[in-house]
C-alpha positions as CSV (number, residue, x, y, z in Angstrom):
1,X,19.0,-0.9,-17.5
2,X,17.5,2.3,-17.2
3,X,19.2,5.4,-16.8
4,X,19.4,7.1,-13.4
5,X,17.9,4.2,-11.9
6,X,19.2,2.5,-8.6
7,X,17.5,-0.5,-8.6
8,X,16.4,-1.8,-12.1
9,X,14.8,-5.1,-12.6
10,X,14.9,-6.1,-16.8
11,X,12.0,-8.8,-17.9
12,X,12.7,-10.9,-14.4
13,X,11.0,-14.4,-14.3
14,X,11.5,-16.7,-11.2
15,X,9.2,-20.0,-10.9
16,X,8.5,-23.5,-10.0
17,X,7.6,-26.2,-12.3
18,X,6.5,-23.3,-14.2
19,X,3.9,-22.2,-11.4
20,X,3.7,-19.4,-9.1
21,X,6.5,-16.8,-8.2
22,X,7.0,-13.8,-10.9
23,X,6.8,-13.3,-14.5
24,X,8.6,-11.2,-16.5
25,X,8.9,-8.0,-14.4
26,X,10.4,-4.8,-15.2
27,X,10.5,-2.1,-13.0
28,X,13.2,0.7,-12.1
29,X,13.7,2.0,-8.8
30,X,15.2,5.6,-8.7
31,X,17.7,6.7,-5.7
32,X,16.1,8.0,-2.3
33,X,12.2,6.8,-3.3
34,X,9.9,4.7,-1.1
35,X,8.5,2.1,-3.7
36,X,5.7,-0.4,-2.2
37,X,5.0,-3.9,-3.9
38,X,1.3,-4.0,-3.2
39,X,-1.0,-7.4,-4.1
40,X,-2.7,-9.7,-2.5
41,X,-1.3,-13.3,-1.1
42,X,0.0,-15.1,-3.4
43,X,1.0,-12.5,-6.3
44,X,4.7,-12.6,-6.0
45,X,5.3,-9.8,-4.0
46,X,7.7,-11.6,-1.3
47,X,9.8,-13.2,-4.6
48,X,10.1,-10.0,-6.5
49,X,12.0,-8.6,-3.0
50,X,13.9,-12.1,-2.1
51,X,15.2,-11.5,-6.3
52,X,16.0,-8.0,-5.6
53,X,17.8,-9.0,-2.1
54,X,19.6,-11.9,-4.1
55,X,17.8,-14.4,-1.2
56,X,16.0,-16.3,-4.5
57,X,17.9,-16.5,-8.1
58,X,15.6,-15.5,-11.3
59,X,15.4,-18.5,-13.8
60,X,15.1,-15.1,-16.4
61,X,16.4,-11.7,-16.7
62,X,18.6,-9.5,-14.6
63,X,19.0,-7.1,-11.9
64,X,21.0,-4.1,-11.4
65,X,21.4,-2.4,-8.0
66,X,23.5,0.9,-8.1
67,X,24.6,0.9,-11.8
68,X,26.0,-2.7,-11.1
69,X,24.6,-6.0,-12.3
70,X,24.3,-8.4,-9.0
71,X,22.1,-10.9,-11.2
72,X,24.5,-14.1,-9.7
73,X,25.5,-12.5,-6.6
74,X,24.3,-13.6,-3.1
75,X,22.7,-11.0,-0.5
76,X,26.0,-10.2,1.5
77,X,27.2,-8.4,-1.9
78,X,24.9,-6.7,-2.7
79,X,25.0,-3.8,-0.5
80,X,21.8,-3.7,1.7
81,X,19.8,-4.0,4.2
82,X,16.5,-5.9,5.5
83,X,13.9,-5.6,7.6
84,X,11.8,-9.0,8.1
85,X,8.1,-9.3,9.3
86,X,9.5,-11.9,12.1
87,X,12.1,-9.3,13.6
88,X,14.9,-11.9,13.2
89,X,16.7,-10.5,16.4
90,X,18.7,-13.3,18.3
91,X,16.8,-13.8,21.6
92,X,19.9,-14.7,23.6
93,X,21.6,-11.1,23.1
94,X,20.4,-7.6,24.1
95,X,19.0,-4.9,22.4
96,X,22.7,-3.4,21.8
97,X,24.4,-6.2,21.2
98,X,21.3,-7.4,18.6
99,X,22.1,-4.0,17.1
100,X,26.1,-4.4,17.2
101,X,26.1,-8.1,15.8
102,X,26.6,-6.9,12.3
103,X,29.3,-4.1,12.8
104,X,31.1,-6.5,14.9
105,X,31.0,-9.0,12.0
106,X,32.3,-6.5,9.7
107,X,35.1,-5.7,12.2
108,X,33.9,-1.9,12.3
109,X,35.9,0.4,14.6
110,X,35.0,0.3,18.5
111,X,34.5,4.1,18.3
112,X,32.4,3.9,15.1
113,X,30.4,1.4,16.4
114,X,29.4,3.0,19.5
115,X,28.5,6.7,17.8
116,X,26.1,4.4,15.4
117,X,24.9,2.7,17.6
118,X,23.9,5.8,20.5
119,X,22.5,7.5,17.0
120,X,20.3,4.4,15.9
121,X,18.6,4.5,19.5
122,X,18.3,8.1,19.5
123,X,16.9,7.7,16.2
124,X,13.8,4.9,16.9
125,X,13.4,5.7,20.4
126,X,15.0,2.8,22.2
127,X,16.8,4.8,25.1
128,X,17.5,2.8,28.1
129,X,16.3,-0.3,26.7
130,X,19.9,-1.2,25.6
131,X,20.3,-3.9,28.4
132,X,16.8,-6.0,27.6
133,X,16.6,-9.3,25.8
134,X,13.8,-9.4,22.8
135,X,11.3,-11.7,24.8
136,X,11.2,-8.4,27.2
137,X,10.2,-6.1,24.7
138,X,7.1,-5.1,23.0
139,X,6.3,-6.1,19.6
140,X,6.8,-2.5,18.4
141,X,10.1,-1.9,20.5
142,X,11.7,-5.4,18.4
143,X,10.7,-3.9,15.4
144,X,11.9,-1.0,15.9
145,X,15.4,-2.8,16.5
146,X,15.0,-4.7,13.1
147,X,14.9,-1.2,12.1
148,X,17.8,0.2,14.2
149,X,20.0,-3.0,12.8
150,X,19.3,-1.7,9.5
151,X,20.0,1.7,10.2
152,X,23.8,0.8,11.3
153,X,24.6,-1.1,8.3
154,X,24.9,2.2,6.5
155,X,23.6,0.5,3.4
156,X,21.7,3.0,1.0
157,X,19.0,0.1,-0.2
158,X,16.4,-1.5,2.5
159,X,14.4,-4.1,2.1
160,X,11.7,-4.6,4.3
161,X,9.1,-7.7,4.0
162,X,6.1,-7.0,5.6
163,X,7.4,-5.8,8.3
164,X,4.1,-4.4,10.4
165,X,2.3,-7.5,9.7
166,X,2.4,-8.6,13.7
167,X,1.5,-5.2,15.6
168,X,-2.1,-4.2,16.3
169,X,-3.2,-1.4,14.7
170,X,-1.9,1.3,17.2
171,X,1.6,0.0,17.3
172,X,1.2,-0.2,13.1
173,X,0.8,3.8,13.0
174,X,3.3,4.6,15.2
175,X,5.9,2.1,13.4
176,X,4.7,3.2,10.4
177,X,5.7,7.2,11.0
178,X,9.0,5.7,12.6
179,X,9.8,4.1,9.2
180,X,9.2,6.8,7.0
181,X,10.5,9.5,8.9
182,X,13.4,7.5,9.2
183,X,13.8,7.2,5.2
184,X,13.6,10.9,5.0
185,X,16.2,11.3,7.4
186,X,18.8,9.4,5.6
187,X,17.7,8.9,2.4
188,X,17.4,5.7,1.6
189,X,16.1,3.9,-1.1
190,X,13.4,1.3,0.0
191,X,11.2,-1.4,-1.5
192,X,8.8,-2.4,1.0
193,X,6.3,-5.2,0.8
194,X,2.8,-5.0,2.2
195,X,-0.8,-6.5,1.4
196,X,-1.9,-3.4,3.3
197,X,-3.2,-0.8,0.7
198,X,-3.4,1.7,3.7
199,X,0.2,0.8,4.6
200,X,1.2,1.6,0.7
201,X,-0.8,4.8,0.1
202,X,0.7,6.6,3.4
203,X,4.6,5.4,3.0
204,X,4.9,5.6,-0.8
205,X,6.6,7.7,-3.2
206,X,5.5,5.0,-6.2
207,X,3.4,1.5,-5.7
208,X,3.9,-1.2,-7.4
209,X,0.4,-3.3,-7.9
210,X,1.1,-6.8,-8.3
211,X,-1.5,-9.7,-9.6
212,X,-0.6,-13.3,-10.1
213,X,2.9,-12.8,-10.8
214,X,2.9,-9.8,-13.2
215,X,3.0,-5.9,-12.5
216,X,-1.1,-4.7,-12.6
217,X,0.1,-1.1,-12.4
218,X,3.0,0.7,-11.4
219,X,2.5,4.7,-10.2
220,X,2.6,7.1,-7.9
221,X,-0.1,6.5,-4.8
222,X,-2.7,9.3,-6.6
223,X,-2.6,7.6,-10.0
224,X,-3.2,4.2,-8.5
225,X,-6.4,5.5,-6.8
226,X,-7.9,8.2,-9.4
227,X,-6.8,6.1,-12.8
228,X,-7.1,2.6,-12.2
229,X,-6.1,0.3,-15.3
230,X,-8.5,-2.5,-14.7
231,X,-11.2,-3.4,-12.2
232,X,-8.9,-5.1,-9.8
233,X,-6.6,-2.1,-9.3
234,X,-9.8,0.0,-8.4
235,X,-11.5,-2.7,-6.2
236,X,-8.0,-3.2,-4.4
237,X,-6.8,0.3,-3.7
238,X,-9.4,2.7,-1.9
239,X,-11.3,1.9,1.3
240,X,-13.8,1.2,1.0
241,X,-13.0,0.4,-2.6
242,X,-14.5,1.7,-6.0
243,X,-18.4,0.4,-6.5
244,X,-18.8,-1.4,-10.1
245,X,-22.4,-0.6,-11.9
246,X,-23.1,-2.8,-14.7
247,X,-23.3,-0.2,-17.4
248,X,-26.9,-1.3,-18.5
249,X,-28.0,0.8,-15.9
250,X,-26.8,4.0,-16.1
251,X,-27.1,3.5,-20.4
252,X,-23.7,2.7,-21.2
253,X,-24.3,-1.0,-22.3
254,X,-21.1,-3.2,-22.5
255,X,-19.2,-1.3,-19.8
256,X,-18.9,-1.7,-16.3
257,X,-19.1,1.8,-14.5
258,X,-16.9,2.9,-11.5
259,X,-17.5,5.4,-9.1
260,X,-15.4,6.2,-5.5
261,X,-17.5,6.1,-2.8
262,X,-16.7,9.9,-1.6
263,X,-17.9,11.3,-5.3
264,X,-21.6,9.2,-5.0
265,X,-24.5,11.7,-4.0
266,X,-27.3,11.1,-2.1
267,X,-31.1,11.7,-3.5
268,X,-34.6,11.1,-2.7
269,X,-35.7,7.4,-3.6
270,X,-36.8,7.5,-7.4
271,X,-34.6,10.3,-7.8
272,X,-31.1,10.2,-9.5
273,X,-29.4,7.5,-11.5
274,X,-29.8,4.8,-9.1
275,X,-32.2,3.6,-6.1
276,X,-31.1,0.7,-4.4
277,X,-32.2,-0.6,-0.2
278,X,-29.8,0.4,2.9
279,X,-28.0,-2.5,3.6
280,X,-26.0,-1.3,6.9
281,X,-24.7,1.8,8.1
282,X,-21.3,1.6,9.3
283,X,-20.5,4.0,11.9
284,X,-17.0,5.3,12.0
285,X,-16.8,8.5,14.4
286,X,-16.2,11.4,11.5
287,X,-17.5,9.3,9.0
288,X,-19.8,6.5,8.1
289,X,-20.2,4.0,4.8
290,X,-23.6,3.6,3.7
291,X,-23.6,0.3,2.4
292,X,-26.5,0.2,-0.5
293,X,-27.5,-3.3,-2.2
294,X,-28.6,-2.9,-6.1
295,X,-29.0,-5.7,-8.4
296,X,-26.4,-4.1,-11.0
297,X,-23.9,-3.0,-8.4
298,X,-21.3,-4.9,-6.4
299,X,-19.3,-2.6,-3.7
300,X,-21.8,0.0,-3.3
301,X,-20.8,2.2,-0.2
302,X,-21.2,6.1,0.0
303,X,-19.0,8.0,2.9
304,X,-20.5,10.9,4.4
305,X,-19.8,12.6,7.5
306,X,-21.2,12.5,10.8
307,X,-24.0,9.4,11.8
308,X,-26.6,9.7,8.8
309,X,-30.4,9.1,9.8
310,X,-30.4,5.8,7.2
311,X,-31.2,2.3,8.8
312,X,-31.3,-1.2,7.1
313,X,-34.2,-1.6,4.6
314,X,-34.4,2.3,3.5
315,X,-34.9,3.1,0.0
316,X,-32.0,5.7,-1.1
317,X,-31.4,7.5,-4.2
318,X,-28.1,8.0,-5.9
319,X,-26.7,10.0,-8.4
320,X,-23.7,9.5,-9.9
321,X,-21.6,12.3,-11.3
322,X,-20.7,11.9,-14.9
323,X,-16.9,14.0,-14.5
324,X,-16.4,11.2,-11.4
325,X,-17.4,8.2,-13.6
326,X,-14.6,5.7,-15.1
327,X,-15.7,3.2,-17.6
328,X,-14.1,-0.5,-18.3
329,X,-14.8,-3.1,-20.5
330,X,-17.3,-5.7,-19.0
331,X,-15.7,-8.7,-20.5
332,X,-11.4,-7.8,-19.8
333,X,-11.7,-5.8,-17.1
334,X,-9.6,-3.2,-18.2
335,X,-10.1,0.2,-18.7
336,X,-11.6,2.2,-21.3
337,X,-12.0,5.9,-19.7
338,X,-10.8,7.5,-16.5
339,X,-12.8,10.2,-14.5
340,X,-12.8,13.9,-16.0
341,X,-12.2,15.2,-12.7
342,X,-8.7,14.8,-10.9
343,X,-8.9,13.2,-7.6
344,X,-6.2,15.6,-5.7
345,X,-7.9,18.9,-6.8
346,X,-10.7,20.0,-4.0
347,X,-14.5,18.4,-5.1
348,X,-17.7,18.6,-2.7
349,X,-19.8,16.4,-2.3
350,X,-23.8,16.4,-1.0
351,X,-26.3,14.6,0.8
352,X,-29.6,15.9,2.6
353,X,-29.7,14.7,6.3
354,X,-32.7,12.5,5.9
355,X,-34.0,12.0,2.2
356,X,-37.0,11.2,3.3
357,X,-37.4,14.5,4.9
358,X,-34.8,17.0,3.2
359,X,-34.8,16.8,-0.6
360,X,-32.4,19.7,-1.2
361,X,-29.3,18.1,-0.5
362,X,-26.9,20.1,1.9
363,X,-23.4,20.3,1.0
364,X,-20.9,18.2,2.9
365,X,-16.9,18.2,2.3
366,X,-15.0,15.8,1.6
């Protein structure tokens, strides 16, 4: 177990018929930090949280929550909390009494139970919609009374599994504030899980990148996104992600190169280290992603600000900065070299309005 930690997972394995679920994981979780488990469907995210919550029992290895070893206890011992993607309120009782169920359970004091619960509403936002049933709420106002159920428990570890997955985008921004001001406020220790790289960047302290059952790469949100360890954890983090250049290209046989799309510049067709054709232009408000086809590339998108001149079918130089470059082996997919340049320190970037027109680029920020 590692020192300090509060939750601590030691060489963890959980399958089926030797298939699927999680394979030997190790990870430590340190009291008061917001760790994501990031990954696409299907790479054991969900099991590595029902192991933590004691809601699944690894076939290998232990877990530790709080200095103690829970390896063979059930949930209801463990001392947490949990926030499910489905809301798992009781549609028959109110919003307070949804709220209350748990304290009344534990045979907390009337006058303890009331103060919680007039602070949890407070807290998320949910005055004078104590009296309502679930069906009459929206889908952000039950989640927020997953999280207000939570918040009562007093437990110092939550557990939440995907739990934005049903709200539209609007309601996902607000929840998601909601949540992690709400960690701040009390200090708990969460593991939260999410396929939403967007979701994991903006709540965490440390992510946990998961592929196929194993850990891809464990760090904080900056070194996930500016030193990738493979191909996958730089085409899964970043939106858009990082482009791959075949190496061959840019005379670095044997290697595939990567570049972020905010550290690509702009050049007059012929010009740079790379010309490839306009694909689309995507046209974001702020920003826009040039989407460029080239027969070495795959996920080649520049953002610049503002609506560029560019259409479909133009030719459009590119030139890739060598201090922004990272290098991985062509065959593994690992890396071999990260950018020179650290992604959190301030970097420009350029383009010229129209390269057809203006061949001396004009600096744009980033």
């Amino acid at each position: 177990m590692s020192a300090g930690a509060y939750v601590t997972l030691d060489a963890v394995t959980r399958q089926w018929q030797g298939r699927g679920g999680v394979t030997d994981i190790s990870m430590a979780v340190a009291e008061g930090q917001f760790v994501s488990i990031l990954g696409p469907s299907g790479c054991g995210k969900s099991t590595l949280l029902r192991l933590v919550s004691g809601l699944e029992a690894p076939d290998r290895g232990t877990v530790h929550i709080a200095g103690r070893e829970v390896t063979g206890l059930p949930a209801s011992q463990r001392g947490l909390s949990m926030v499910f993607q489905s809301y798992a309120l009781f549609p028959h009782l109110s919003v307070r009494e949804n709220i209350l169920f748990g304290m009344r359970v534990r045979r907390v004091a009337r006058g303890d139970r009331e103060a919680k619960l007039a602070e949890a509403v407070a807290m998320l936002n949910l005055d004078g919609l104590e009296g309502r049933k679930p069906a009459a709420l929206s889908g952000g106002q039950r989640q927020r009374v997953a999280l207000a159920r939570a918040v009562v428990s007093g437990h110092p570890l939550c557990l939440m599994d995907e739990p934005l997955s049903n709200l539209d985008a609007k309601l996902r921004h607000a929840v998601r504030r909601d949540i992690k001001a709400l960690q701040r406020r009390l200090g708990l220790t969460v593991i939260y899980v999410t396929h939403d790289q967007t979701e994991a960047m903006s709540l965490s302290d440390v992510v946990v990148l998961m592929r196929e059952g194993r850990v891809e790469q464990m760090g904080s949100p900056a070194e996930l996104y500016s030193r990738p360890v493979s191909t996958f954890a730089a085409e899964f983090v970043g939106d858009p992600p990082m482009a791959m250049i075949d190496g061959a290209a840019l005379g670095a046989p044997g290697d595939l190169v990567g570049i972020r799309p905010e550290h690509l510049r702009i050049a007059a067709p012929g010009s740079g280290d790379l010309t490839g054709l306009v694909r689309e232009v995507e046209y974001l408000g702020a920003t826009s992603h040039i989407v460029i086809d080239h027969d070495a590339a795959r996920g080649l998108i520049v953002s610049v600000r503002g609506h560029p001149a560019w259409r479909p079918g133009d030719a459009i130089g590119l030139s890739l900065p060598q201090e922004n470059r990272a290098l991985f082996d062509a065959r593994s997919g690992r890396g071999k070299k990260g950018p020179q340049q650290d992604y959190g320190a301030n970097h420009r970037q350029t383009e010229p309005r129209d390269s057809r027109k203006a061949p001396n680029p004009q600096p744009v920020s980033d």
